[in-house]
C-alpha positions in Angstrom: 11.6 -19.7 -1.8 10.3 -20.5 1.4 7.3 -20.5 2.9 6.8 -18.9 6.7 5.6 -20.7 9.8 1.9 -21.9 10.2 2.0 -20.7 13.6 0.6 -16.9 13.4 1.9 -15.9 9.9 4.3 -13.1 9.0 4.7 -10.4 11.9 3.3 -6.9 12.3 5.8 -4.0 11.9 5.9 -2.9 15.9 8.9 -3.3 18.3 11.7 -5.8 15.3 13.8 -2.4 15.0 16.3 -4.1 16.5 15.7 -7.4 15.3 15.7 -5.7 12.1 19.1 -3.5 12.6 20.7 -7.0 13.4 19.7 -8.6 9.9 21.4 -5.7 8.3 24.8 -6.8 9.6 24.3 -10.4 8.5 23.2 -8.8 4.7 26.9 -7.1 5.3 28.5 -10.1 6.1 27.0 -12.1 3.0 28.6 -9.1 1.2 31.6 -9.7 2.7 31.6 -13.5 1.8 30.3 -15.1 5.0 26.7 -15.9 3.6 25.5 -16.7 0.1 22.1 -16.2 0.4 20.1 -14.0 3.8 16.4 -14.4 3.9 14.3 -12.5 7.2 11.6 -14.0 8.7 11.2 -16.6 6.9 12.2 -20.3 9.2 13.5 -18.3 11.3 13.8 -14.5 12.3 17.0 -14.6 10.1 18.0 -17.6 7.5 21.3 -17.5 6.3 23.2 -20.0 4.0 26.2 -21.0 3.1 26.0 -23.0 -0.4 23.1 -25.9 0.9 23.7 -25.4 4.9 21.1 -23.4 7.0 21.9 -20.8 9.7 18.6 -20.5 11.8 19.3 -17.5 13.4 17.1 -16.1 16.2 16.7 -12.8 17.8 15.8 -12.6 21.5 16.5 -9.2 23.6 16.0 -7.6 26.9 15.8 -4.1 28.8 17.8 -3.6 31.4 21.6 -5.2 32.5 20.4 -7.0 35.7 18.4 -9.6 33.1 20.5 -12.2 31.5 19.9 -15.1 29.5 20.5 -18.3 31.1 20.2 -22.2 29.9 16.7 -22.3 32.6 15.5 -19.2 30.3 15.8 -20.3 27.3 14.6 -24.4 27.9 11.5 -23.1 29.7 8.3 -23.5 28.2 6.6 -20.5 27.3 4.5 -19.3 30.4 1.6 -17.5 28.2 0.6 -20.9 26.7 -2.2 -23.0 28.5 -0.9 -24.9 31.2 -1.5 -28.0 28.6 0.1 -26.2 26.2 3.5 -25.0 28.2 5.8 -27.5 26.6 9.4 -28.2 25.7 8.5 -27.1 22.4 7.3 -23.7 23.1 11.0 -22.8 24.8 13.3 -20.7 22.7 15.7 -23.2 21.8 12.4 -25.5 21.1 11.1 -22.9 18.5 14.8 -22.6 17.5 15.2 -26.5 17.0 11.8 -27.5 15.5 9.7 -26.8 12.4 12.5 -26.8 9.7 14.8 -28.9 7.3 17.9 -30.4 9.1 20.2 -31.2 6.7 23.9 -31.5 6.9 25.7 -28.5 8.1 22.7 -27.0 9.5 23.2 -24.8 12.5 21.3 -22.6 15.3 22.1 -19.4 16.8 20.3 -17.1 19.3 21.3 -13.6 18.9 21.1 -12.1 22.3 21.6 -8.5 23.5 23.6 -9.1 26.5 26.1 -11.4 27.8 24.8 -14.3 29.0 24.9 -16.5 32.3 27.7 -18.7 32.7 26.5 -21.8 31.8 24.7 -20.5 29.0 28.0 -18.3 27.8 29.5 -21.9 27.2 28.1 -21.7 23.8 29.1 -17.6 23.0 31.1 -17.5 19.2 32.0 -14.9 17.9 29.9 -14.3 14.2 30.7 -15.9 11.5 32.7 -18.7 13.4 31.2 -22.1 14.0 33.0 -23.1 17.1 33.6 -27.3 18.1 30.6 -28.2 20.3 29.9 -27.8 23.6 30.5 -30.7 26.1 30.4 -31.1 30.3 27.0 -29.7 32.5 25.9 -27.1 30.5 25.0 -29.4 27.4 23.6 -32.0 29.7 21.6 -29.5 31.1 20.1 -28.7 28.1 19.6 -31.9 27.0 18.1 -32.6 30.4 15.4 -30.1 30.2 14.2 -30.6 26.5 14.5 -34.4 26.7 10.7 -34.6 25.7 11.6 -33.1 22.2 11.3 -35.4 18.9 12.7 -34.8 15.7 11.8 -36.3 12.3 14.7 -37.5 9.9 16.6 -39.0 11.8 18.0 -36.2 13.9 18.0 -36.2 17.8 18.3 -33.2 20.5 22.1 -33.9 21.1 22.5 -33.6 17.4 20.7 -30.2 17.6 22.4 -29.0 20.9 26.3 -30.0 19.3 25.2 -27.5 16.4 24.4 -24.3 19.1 26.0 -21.1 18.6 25.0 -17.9 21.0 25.9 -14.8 19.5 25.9 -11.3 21.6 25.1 -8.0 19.9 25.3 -5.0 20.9 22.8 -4.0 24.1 20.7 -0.9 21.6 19.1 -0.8 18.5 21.3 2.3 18.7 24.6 0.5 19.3 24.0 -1.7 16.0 23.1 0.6 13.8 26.5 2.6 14.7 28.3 -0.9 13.5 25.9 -1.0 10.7 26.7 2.5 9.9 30.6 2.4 10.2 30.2 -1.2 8.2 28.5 1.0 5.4 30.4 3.8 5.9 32.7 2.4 2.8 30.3 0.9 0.4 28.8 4.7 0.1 32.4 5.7 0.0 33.5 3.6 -3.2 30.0 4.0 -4.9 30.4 8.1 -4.5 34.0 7.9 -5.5 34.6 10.5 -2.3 34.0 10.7 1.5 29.9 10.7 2.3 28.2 13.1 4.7 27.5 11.6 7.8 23.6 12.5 6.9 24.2 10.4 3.6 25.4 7.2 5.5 22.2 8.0 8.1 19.8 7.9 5.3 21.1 4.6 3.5 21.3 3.0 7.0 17.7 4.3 7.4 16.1 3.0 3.9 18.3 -0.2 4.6 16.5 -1.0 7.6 13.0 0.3 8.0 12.0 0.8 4.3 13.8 -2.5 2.8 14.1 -5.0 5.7 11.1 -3.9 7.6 8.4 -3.6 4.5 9.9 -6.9 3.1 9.6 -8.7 6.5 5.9 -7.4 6.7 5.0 -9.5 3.2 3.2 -12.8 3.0 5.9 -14.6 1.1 10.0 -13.8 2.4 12.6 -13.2 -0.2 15.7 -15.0 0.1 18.7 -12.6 -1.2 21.8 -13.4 -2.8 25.0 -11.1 -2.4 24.5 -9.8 -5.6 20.8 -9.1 -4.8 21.4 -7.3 -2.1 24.3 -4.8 -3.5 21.9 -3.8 -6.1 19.6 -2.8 -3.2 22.5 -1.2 -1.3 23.2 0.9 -4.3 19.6 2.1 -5.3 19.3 3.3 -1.8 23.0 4.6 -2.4 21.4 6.8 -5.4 18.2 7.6 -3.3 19.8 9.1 -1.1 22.8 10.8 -2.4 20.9 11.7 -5.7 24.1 10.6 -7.6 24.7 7.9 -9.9 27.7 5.3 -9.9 29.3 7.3 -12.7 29.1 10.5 -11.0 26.1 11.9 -12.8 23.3 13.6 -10.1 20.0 12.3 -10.1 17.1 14.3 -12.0 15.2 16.7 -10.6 12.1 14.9 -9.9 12.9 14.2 -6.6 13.0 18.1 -5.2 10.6 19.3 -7.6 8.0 17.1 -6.5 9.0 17.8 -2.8 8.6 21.7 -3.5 5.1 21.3 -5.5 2.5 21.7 -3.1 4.1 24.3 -2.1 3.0 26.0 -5.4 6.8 26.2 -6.3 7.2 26.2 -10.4 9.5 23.8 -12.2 12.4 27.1 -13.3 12.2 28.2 -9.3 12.6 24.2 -8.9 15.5 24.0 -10.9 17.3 26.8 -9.6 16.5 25.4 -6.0 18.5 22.4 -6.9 21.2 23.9 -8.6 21.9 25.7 -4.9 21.1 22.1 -3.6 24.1 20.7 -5.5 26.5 23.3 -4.7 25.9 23.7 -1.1 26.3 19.6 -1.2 29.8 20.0 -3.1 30.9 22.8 -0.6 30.2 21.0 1.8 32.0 18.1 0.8 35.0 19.5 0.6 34.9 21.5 3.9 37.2 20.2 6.4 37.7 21.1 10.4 35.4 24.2 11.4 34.1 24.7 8.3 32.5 21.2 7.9 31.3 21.6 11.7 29.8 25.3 10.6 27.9 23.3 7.3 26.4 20.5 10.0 25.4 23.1 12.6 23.8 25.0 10.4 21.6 22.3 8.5 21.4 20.9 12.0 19.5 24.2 12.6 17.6 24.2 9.5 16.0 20.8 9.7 15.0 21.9 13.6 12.7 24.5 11.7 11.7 22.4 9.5 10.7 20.1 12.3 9.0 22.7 13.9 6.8 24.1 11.1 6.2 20.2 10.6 4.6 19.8 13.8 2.5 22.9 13.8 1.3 22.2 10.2 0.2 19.0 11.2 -1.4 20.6 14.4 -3.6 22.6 12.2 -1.4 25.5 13.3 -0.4 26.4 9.6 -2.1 25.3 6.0 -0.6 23.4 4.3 1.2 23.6 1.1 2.4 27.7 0.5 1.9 28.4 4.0 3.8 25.7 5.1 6.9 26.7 2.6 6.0 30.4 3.8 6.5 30.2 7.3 9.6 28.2 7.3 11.0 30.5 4.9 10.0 33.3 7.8 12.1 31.4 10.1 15.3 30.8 8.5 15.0 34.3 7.3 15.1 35.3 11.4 17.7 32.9 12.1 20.0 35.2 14.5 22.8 34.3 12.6 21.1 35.1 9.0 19.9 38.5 10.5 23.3 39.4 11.9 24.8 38.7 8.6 27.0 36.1 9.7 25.3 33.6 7.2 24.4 34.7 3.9 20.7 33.9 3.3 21.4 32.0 -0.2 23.6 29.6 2.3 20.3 28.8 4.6 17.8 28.8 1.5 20.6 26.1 -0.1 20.8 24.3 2.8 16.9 24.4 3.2 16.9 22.6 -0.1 18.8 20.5 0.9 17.0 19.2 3.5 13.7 19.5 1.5 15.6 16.9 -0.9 16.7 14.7 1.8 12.9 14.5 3.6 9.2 13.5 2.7 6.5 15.3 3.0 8.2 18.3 4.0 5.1 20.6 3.3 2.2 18.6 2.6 1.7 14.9 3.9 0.7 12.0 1.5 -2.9 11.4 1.1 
């Protein structure tokens, strides 16, 4: 275990999606063998290892495709410092370099979110290779503008510069979570034994990255994980969110119930609720072409109610608890195609349990 930099502690939980979304697909990659042990802001925004080496990883975006990354960027001293303060040090590949063990095998990667300016594209891998190092103007450059930087243990800037990697991600938070999601896409598949829902995949991806990463990242102390670690953690939110077990079993009915209490709803009424649960979810599973795009557009239209009466509850609009559960159970029950017949009204009450299941707070926010 590590302990974090001195220099402003561990960081509040605003504006690292991204940052976060892109230490999911390293925790992917030690699963796939690349990493034996992934650690978040900890030395670094990301420390990854292989065996005894270090791979300080760091994370630096921007809005917009006109603004790229060049070798002048990312040398220059940080311009909110004191003038006495803007040093070599303060620059991105300063912060990057300094502050940390440099053994053997040690290496150093900004992750950037667009492709950078020629001479700083000199040093672009592709992840998870470690490339031979960079030599001509664009090493000497960098060399040239951090000149002032000292390291302890014998190590040098050239030293540190010959063990550069730039890495570019995808320009959206949006864009990596896709590769996130069609990277997990599988794991949820083997664990389930069958094809996920789409929604199932969205909800691991979701506790993955802003209930695990994030709320660990927000700690005093970081928690360096091991491939083995982090499967187990893969599979609970597996469970979590699928309610099913590795061996096929569903989970109990804790989860619903406790959803539908303050909504006055009693445990047989429960029970029932998430028997309709489970076979709407095993229907749907096993729908193919328009039926499967019927199933989604319908609980597509279900959870936009249950948006909606979300909203207005918490606009002091509607009580909570029964009234809540009352008047979203109004509007399903006027959904056009539930009044016409077209959809049977046990379908939308399934598939409103469903989503119940899948949410928090659905009727009655946590105190």
């Amino acid at each position: 275990m590590t302990v974090a930099p001195a220099d402003g502690g561990r960081r509040s939980r605003r504006g690292f999606l991204y940052q976060d979304a892109v230490t999911l697909l390293d925790c992917l990659d030690m699963l796939d063998g690349l990493w034996t042990a992934v650690s978040w802001e900890d030395l670094e925004d990301i420390l990854c290892h292989r065996g005894d080496a270090p791979a300080y990883r760091q994370v630096k975006t921007v809005e917009g495709a006109d603004k790229r990354h060049s070798i002048a960027d990312v040398c220059r001293a940080d311009q909110t410092k004191k003038p006495e303060n803007r040093t070599a040090s303060t620059s991105y590949l300063g912060k990057l370099f300094l502050g940390k063990p440099l053994p053997d095998g040690a290496r150093f990667t900004l992750i950037v979110n667009e492709v950078p300016a020629a001479d700083l594209y000199q040093f672009v891998c592709d992840r998870g290779l470690n490339p031979q190092p960079v030599t001509g103007a664009s090493r000497e450059r960098v060399l040239e503008r951090l000149a002032e930087l000292t390291f302890p243990d014998g190590r040098d800037l050239a030293w540190c510069v010959d063990r550069l990697d730039v890495l570019v991600t995808a320009r959206t938070v949006e864009q990596v979570e896709q590769e996130a999601f069609q990277r997990l896409y599988p794991y949820v598949r083997d664990y389930l034994g069958q094809e996920p829902l789409v929604p199932e995949v969205d909800e691991v991806l979701k506790s993955l990255v802003s209930v695990h990463i994030g709320r660990s990242a927000a700690k005093r102390t970081p928690r360096r994980h091991t491939a083995d670690d982090f499967r187990s953690i893969l599979e609970e939110c597996i469970r979590k969110s699928t309610g099913q077990r590795r061996d096929g079993t569903t989970e109990r009915l804790m989860t619903l119930a406790d959803k539908l209490s303050p909504a006055g709803i009693p445990q047989a009424e429960a029970e029932r609720q998430h028997e309709s649960m489970l076979s709407f979810r095993q229907a749907r599973r096993r729908s193919v072409g328009m039926s499967r795009e019927r199933y989604d557009a319908l609980s597509d239209r279900v959870y936009a109610i249950c948006q909606i009466t979300t909203a207005r509850r918490r606009m002091g609009l509607i009580q909570p608890g029964q009234p809540a559960y009352a008047a979203t159970l109004e509007a399903i029950v006027k959904m056009p195609e539930v009044e016409s017949g077209q959809v049977e009204l046990s379908d939308a009450l399934a598939i409103l349990s469903d989503v119940t299941a899948r949410c928090q707070n659905r009727y009655e926010d946590a105190s």
